[in-house]
PLY file of the C-alpha trace (Angstrom):
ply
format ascii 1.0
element vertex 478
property float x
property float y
property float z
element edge 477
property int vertex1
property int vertex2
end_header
-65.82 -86.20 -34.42
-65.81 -84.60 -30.84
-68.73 -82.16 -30.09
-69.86 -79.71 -27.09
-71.94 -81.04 -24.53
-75.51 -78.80 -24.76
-76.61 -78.13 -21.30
-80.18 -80.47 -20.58
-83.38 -77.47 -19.55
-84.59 -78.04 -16.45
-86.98 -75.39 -13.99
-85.55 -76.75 -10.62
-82.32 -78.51 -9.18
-82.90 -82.50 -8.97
-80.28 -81.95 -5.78
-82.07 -79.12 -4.09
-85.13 -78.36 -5.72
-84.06 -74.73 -6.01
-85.28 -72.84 -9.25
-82.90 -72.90 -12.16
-82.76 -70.00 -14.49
-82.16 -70.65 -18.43
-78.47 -71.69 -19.43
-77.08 -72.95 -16.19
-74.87 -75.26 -15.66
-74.32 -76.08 -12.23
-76.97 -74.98 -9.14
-76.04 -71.69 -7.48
-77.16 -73.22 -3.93
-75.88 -76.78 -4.08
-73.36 -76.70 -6.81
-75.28 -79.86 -8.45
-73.68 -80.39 -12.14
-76.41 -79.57 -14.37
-74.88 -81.04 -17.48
-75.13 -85.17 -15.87
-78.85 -84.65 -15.18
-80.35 -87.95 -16.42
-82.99 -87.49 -19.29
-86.72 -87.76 -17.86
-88.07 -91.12 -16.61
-90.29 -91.78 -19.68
-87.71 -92.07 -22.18
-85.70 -95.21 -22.52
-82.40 -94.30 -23.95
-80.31 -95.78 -26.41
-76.87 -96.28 -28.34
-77.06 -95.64 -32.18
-74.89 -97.56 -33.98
-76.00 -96.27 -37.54
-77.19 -92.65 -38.16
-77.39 -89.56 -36.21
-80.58 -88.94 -36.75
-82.18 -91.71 -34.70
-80.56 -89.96 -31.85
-82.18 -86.96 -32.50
-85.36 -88.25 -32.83
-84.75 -90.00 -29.32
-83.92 -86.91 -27.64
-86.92 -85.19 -29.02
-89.44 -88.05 -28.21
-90.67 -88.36 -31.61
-89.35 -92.37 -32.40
-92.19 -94.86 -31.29
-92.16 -96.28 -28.02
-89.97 -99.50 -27.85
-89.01 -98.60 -31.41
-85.70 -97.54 -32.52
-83.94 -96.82 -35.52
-82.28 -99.60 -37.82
-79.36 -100.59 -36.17
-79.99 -99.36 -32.59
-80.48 -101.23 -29.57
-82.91 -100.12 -26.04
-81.31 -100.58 -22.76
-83.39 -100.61 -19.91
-83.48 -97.08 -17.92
-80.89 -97.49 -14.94
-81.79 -97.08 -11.88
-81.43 -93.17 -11.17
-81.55 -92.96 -7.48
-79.24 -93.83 -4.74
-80.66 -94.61 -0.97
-80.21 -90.85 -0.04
-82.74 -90.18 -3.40
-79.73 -88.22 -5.16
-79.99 -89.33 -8.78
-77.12 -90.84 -9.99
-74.98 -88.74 -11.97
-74.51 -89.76 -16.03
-71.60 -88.50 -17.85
-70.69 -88.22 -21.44
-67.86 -91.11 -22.38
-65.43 -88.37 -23.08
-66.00 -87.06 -19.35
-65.79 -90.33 -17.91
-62.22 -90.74 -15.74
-59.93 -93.69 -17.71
-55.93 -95.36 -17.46
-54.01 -95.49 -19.91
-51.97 -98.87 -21.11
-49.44 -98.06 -18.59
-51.64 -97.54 -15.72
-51.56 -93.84 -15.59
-54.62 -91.71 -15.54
-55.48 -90.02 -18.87
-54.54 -86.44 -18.80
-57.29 -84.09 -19.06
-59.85 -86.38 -17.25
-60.56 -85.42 -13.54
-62.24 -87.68 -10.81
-65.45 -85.62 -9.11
-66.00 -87.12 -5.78
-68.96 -86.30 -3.65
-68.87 -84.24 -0.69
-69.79 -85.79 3.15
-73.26 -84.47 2.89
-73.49 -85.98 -0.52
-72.57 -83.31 -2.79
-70.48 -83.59 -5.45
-67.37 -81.17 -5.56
-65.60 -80.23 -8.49
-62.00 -80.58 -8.45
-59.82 -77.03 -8.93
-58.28 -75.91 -11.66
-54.81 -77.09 -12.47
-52.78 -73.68 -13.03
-51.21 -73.90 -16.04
-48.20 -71.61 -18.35
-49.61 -69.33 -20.66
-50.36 -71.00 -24.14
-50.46 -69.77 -27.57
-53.77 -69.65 -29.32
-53.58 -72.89 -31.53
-50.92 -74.23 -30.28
-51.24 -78.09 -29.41
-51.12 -79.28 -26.22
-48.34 -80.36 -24.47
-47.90 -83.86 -23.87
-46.95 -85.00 -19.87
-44.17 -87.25 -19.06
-45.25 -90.83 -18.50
-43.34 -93.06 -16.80
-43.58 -96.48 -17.84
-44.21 -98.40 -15.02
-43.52 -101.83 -16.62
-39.46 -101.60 -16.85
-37.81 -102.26 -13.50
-34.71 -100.12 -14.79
-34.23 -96.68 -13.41
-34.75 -93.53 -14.79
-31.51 -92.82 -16.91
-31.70 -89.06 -15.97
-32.84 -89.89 -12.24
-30.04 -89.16 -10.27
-28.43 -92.01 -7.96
-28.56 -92.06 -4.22
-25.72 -90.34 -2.53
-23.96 -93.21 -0.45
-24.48 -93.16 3.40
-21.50 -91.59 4.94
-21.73 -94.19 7.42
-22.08 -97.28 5.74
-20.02 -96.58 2.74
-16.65 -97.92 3.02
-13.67 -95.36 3.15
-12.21 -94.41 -0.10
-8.62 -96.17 -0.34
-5.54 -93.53 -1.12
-3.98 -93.31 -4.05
-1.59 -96.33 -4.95
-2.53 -98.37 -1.73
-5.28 -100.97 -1.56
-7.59 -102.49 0.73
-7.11 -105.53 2.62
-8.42 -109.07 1.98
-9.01 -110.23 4.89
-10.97 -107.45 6.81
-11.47 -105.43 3.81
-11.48 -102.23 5.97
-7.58 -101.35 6.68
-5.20 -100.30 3.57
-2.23 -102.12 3.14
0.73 -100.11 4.02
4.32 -100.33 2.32
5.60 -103.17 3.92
2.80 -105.11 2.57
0.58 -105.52 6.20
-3.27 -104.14 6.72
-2.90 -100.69 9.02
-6.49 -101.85 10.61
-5.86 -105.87 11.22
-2.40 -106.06 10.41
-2.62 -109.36 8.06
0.46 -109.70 5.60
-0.97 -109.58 1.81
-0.74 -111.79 -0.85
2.22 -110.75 -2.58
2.59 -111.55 -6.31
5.17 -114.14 -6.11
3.05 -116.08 -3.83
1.38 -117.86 -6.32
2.51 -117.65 -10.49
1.76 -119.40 -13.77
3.00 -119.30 -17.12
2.45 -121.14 -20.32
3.63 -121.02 -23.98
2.47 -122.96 -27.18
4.63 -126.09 -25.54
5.79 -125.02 -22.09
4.38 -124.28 -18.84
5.00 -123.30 -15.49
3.83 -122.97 -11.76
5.71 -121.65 -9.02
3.61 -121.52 -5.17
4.58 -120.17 -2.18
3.87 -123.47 -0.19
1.98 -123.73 3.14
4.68 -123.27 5.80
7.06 -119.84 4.32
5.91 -116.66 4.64
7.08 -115.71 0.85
7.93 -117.07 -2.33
11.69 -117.73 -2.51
11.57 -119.61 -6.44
11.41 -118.22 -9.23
10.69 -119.23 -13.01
11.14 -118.04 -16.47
9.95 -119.75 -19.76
10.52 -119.20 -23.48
10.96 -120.00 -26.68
13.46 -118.69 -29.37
14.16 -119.74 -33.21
17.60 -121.43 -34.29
19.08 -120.01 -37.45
17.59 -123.01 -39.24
14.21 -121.24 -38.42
13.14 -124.67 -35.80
11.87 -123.87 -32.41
14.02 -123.77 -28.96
11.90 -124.26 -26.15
13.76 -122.80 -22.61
12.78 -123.13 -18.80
14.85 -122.22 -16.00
13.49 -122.85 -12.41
15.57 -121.27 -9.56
15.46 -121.94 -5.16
16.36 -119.09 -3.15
18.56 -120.28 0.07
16.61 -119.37 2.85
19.42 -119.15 5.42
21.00 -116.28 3.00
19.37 -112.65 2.75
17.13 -112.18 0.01
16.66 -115.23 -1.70
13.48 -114.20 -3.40
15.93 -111.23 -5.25
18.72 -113.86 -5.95
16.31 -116.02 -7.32
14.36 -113.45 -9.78
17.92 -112.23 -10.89
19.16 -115.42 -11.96
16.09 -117.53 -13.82
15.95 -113.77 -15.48
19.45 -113.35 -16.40
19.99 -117.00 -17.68
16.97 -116.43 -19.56
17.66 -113.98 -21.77
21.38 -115.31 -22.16
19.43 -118.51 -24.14
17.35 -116.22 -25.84
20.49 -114.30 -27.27
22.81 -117.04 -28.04
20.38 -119.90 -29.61
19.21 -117.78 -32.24
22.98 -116.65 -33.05
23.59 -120.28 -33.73
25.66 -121.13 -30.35
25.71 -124.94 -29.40
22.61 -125.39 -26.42
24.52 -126.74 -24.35
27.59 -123.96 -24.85
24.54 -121.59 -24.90
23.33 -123.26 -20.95
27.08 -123.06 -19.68
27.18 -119.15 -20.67
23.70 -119.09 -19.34
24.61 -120.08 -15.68
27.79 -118.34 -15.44
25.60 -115.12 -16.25
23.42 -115.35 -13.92
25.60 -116.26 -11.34
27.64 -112.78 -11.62
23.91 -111.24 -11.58
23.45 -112.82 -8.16
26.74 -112.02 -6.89
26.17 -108.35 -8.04
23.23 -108.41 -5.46
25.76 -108.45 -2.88
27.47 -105.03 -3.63
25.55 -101.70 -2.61
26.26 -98.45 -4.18
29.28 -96.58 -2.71
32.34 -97.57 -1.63
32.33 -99.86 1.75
35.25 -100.68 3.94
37.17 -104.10 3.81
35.12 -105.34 7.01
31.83 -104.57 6.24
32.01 -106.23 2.78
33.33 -109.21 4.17
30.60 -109.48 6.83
27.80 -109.16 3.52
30.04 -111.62 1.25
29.33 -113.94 4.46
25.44 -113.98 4.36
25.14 -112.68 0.56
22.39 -113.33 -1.00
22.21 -117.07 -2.88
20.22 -119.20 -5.05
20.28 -122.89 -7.06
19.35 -123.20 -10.81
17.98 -125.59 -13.19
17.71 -125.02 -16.98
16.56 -127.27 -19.48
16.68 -126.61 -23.72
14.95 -128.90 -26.15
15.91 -127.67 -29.73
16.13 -130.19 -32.44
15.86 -133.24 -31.21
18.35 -132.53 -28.38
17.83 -132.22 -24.51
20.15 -129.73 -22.87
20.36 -129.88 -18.70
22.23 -127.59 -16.76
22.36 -127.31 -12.92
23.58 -125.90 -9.90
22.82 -126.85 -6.50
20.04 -129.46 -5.66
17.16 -128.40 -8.00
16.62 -131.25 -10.60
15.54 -132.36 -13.92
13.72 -135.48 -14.51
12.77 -137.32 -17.90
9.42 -139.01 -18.39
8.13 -140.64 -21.59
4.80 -140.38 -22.89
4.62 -144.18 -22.72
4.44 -145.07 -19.17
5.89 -148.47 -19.84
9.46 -147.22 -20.86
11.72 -145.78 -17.79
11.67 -142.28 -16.42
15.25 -141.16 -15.27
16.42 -138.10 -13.59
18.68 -135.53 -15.42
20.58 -134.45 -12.80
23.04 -134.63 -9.62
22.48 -132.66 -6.19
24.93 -130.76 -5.07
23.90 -131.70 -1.87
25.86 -133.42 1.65
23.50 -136.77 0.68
24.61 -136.54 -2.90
28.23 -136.56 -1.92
27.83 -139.05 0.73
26.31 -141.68 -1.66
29.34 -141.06 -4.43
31.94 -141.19 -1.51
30.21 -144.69 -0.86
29.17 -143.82 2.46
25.83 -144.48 2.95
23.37 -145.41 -0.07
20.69 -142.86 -0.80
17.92 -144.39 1.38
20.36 -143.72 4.55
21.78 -140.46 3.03
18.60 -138.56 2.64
17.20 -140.20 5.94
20.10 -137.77 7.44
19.12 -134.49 8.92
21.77 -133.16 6.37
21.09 -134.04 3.70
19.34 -131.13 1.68
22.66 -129.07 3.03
23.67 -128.09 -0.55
27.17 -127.57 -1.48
27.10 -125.35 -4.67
25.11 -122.32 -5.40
25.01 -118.95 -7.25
26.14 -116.16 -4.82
28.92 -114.11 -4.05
29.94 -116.52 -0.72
30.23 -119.84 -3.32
33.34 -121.56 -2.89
33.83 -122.43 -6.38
31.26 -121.73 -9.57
30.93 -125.49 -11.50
28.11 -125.46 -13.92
26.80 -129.07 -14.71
25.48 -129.48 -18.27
24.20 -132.61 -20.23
22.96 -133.32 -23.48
20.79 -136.36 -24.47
19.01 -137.42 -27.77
15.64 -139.16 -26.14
13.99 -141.78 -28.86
10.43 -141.56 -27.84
8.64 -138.29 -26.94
7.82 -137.63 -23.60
8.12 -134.72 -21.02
11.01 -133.22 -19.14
9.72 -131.91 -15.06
12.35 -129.36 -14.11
11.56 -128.84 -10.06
13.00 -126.85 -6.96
12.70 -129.84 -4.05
9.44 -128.47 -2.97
8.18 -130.72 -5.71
10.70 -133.83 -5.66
10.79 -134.26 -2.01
7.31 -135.69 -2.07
8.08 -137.63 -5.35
11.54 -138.20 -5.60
12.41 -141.03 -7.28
12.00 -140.66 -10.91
9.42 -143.29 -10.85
7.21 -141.40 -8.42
7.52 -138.45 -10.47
6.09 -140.57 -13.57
3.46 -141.37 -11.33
2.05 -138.44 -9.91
2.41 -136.44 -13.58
-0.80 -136.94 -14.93
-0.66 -139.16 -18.97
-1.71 -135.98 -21.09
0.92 -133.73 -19.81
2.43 -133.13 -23.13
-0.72 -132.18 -24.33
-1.88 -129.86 -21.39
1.27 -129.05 -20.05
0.06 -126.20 -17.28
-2.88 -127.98 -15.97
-0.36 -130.75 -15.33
2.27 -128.40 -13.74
-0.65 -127.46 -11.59
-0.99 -131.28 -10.66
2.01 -131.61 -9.55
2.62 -128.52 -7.51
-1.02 -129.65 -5.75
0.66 -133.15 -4.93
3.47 -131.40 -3.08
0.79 -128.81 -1.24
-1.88 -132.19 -0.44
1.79 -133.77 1.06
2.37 -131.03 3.33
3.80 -128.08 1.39
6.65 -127.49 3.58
8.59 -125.44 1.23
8.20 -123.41 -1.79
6.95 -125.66 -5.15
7.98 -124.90 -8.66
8.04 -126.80 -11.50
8.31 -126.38 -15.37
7.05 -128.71 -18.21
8.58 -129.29 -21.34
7.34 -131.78 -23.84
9.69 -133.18 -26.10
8.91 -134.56 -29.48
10.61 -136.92 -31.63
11.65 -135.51 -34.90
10.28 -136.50 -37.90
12.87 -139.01 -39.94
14.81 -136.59 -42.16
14.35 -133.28 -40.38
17.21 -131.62 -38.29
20.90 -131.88 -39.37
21.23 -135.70 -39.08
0 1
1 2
2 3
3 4
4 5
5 6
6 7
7 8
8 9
9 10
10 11
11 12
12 13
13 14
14 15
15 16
16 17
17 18
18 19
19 20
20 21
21 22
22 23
23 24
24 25
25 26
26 27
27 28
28 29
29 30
30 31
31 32
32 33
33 34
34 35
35 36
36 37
37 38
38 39
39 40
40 41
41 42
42 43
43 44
44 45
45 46
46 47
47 48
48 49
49 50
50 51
51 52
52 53
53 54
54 55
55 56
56 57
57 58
58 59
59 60
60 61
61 62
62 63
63 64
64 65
65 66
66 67
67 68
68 69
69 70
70 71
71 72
72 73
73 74
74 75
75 76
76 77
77 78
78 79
79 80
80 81
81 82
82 83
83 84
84 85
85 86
86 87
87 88
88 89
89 90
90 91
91 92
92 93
93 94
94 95
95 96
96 97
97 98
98 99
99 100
100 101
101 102
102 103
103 104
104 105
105 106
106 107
107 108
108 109
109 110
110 111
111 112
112 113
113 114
114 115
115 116
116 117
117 118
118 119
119 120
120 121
121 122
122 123
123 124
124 125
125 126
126 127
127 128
128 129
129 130
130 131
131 132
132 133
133 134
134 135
135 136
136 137
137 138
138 139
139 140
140 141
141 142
142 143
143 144
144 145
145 146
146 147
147 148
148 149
149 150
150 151
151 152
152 153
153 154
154 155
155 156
156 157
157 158
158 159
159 160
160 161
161 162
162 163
163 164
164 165
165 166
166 167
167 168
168 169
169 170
170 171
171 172
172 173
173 174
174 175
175 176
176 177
177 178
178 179
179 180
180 181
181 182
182 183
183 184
184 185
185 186
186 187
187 188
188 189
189 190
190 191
191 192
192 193
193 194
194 195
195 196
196 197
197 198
198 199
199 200
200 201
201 202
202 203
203 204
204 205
205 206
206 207
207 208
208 209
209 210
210 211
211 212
212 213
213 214
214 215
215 216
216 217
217 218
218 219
219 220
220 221
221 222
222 223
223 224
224 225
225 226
226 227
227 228
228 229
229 230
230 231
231 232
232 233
233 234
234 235
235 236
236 237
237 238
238 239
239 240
240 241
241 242
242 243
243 244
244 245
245 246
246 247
247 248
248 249
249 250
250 251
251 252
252 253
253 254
254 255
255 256
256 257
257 258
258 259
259 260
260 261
261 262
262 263
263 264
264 265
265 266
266 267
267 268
268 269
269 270
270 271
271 272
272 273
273 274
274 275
275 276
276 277
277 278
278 279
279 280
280 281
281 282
282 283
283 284
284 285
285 286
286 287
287 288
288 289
289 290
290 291
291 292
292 293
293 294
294 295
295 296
296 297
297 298
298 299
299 300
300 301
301 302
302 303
303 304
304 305
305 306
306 307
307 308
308 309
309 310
310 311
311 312
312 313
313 314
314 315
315 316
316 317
317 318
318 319
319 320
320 321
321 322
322 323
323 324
324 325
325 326
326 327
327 328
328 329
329 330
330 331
331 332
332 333
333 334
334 335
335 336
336 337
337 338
338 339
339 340
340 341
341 342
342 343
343 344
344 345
345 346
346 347
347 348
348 349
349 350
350 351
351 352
352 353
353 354
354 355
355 356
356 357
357 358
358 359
359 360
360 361
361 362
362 363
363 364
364 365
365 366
366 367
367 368
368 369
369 370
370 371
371 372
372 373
373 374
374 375
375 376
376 377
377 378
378 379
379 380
380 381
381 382
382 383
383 384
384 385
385 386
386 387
387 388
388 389
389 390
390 391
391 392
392 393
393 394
394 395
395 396
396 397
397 398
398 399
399 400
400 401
401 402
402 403
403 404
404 405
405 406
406 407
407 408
408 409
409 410
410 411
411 412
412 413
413 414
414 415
415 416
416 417
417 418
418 419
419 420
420 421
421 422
422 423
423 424
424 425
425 426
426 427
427 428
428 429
429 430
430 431
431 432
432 433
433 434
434 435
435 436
436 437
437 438
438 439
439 440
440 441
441 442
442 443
443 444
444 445
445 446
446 447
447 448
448 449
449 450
450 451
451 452
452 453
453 454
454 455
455 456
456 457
457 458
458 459
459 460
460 461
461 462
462 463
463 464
464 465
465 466
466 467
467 468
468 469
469 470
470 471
471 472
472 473
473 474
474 475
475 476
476 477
């Protein structure tokens, strides 16, 4: 239990030696505090440990000399004068400055530091509110100086104007390369004017067994192929599996439309007519026919346009191959236009890969004319001239469909020529797809489309992966 501090009696000031009147507490001349005055030389002070009394008996000078109570130990008398013979001040343990666990000084505790001339000042009174009688005390904020998190109710910096990089408008965005400028409409920085990454540059897509991966190359400015991948039910309630890969003709205006609009189109045209029950390779036909008109529509602009400016946009319309591939119990569905291709490789290496397909290409036709064999026909600066396409400038629409019933699983690559001119033969291609592709299907996709970029990447790359299972004996239809 806390008690008052009783002033000690002295007649005169151990600071000044001026005379001291009854009851004070600090000398009128010097300001010395009265109430650290050190008890007188003679008595040897001590800490009781057990019983109060001892202590009184101490201050009063009644215990024996060099005796204390039961429990108490002597300490020898410090020494009580400094080299300018001011006695060193003693304070009470509740008067006595302290930190605490955080490092903060105790409130209520203030540090008396001596004057030049060697008095001791007292600090001034900390103004305070007005407080109730009784009321507690209020209790400071502490900061804990341990946690290197902010204050949560500090508020943040304001940003430098200068530094602080400007704020982008609404729907535009800043610039990779220089991150300063903001890409404008057209897809260019307004500070550095570097085109942007555009979506199509760079896609991937993969279902439970089909995957995906369409790049823009190294060389072309854009991404002229596009891709679309899916999977329906038959009416037997067994999976169809669909990927259509399309090439945009570069020499025709927007390819990278003509493209989108047809692997789209043919797309859904599978995903209606499989689950109605239509034959896949009926379904494929229907498939490519759609999405030629959907190209050809490209061609058209709203209004009404004379006879001579329609023929001058039928003569540069915009134009695209295709390549679709179904596998749907047990069967393998092909269907082509142009020179994008299909090729067949089997999970065991040691069986023969085979390619799907037949360019509509000058080569192509030079090789079944029996004009050149295929080494000297695609040796010829010709011979990726194609001659059939979806747009509205195609001499004649012929889709090209296939079926086949494979008897060991393996995986069907369906590829613009970004891919197959830098593995062309169907045993390169069964070379450069990695073993596990029907188990990891997109990271194998991604494999391939990096063999065509590490050859050169002179054109667009897109490829699709489908595995293709054998069917268990006595499921399907027979």
């Amino acid at each position: 239990m806390s008690q008052m501090h009783q002033p000690t009696a002295l007649s005169r000031c151990p600071g000044c030696e001026e005379p001291l009147e009854s009851g004070d507490l600090f000398c009128g001349a010097c300001g010395y505090d009265l109430s650290a005055v050190p008890p007188p030389p003679d008595d040897h002070p001590t800490i009781v440990i057990n019983g109060a009394q001892a202590s009184v008996e101490a201050a009063a000078g009644t215990a024996p000399p060099g005796a204390g109570p039961t429990g108490a130990v002597d300490w020898p008398t410090a020494a009580e004068r400094d080299s300018t013979n001011t006695p060193a001040p003693v304070h009470l343990p509740g008067e006595l400055p302290g930190l605490d666990s955080t490092g903060v000084p105790l409130s209520g505790h203030a540090t008396v530091m001596p004057s030049p001339a060697g008095d001791f000042e007292l600090p001034a009174p900390a103004s305070a509110p007005d407080t109730a009688v009784g009321a507690p005390p209020a209790v400071p904020h502490v900061t804990d100086h341990r946690s290197s998190d902010p204050d949560p109710v500090a508020p943040a910096d304001p940003a430098d104007p200068r530094t602080a990089p400007p704020a982008a408008p609404a729907g535009t965005k800043l610039c990779v390369a220089c991150r300063a400028g903001h890409v404008d409409t057209d897809g260019y920085c307004e500070n550095c004017g570097h085109a942007q990454p555009r979506e199509r540059d760079h896609m991937e897509q993969e279902l439970d067994s089909v995957a995906a991966v369409s790049d823009r190359g190294l060389r072309h400015h854009r991404n002229e192929d596009a891709f679309a991948v899916s999977s329906a039910a038959l009416p037997d309630g067994t999976p169809a599996v669909i990927a259509i890969v399309c090439d945009g003709v570069s020499s025709a205006t927007r390819p990278d439309e003509a493209s989108a609009a047809a692997s789209a189109t043919a797309n859904e045209v599978l995903l209606a007519a499989l689950p109605r029950g239509t034959h896949p390779q009926q379904a494929m036909h229907e498939a490519i026919v759609a999405a030629a008109e959907a190209v050809n529509l490209l061609a058209t602009r709203p209004g009404r346009a004379g006879e001579h400016e329609a023929a001058h946009r039928a003569q540069n319309a915009p134009a695209c191959t295709i390549v679709g591939a179904v596998v749907a119990s047990g069967l393998l569905v092909v269907g082509w236009v142009g020179d994008s291709r299909a090729y067949w490789v089997p999970d065991d290496r040691t069986g023969p890969p085979a390619r799907l397909t037949e360019d509509d290409s000058w080569a192509a036709q030079m090789v079944a004319a029996g004009l050149m064999n295929e080494a000297e026909a695609y040796a010829d600066e010709r011979a990726h001239a194609i001659t059939g396409w979806l747009g509205a400038d195609a001499y004649e629409l012929e889709p090209h469909t296939a079926s086949f019933k494979p008897d060991r699983p393996g995986v069907v690559v369906v590829c613009t020529d970004g891919l197959w001119n830098y593995a062309e033969s169907p045993q390169e291609m069964a070379r450069v797809l990695p073993p596990d592709a029907a188990g990891r299907p997109l990271h194998s996709a991604q494999v391939l489309v990096g063999h065509a970029l590490d050859g050169g990447g002179h054109d667009n790359v897109t490829v699709a992966l489908l595995p293709f299972a054998v069917p268990q004996q006595g499921a399907g239809s027979g």
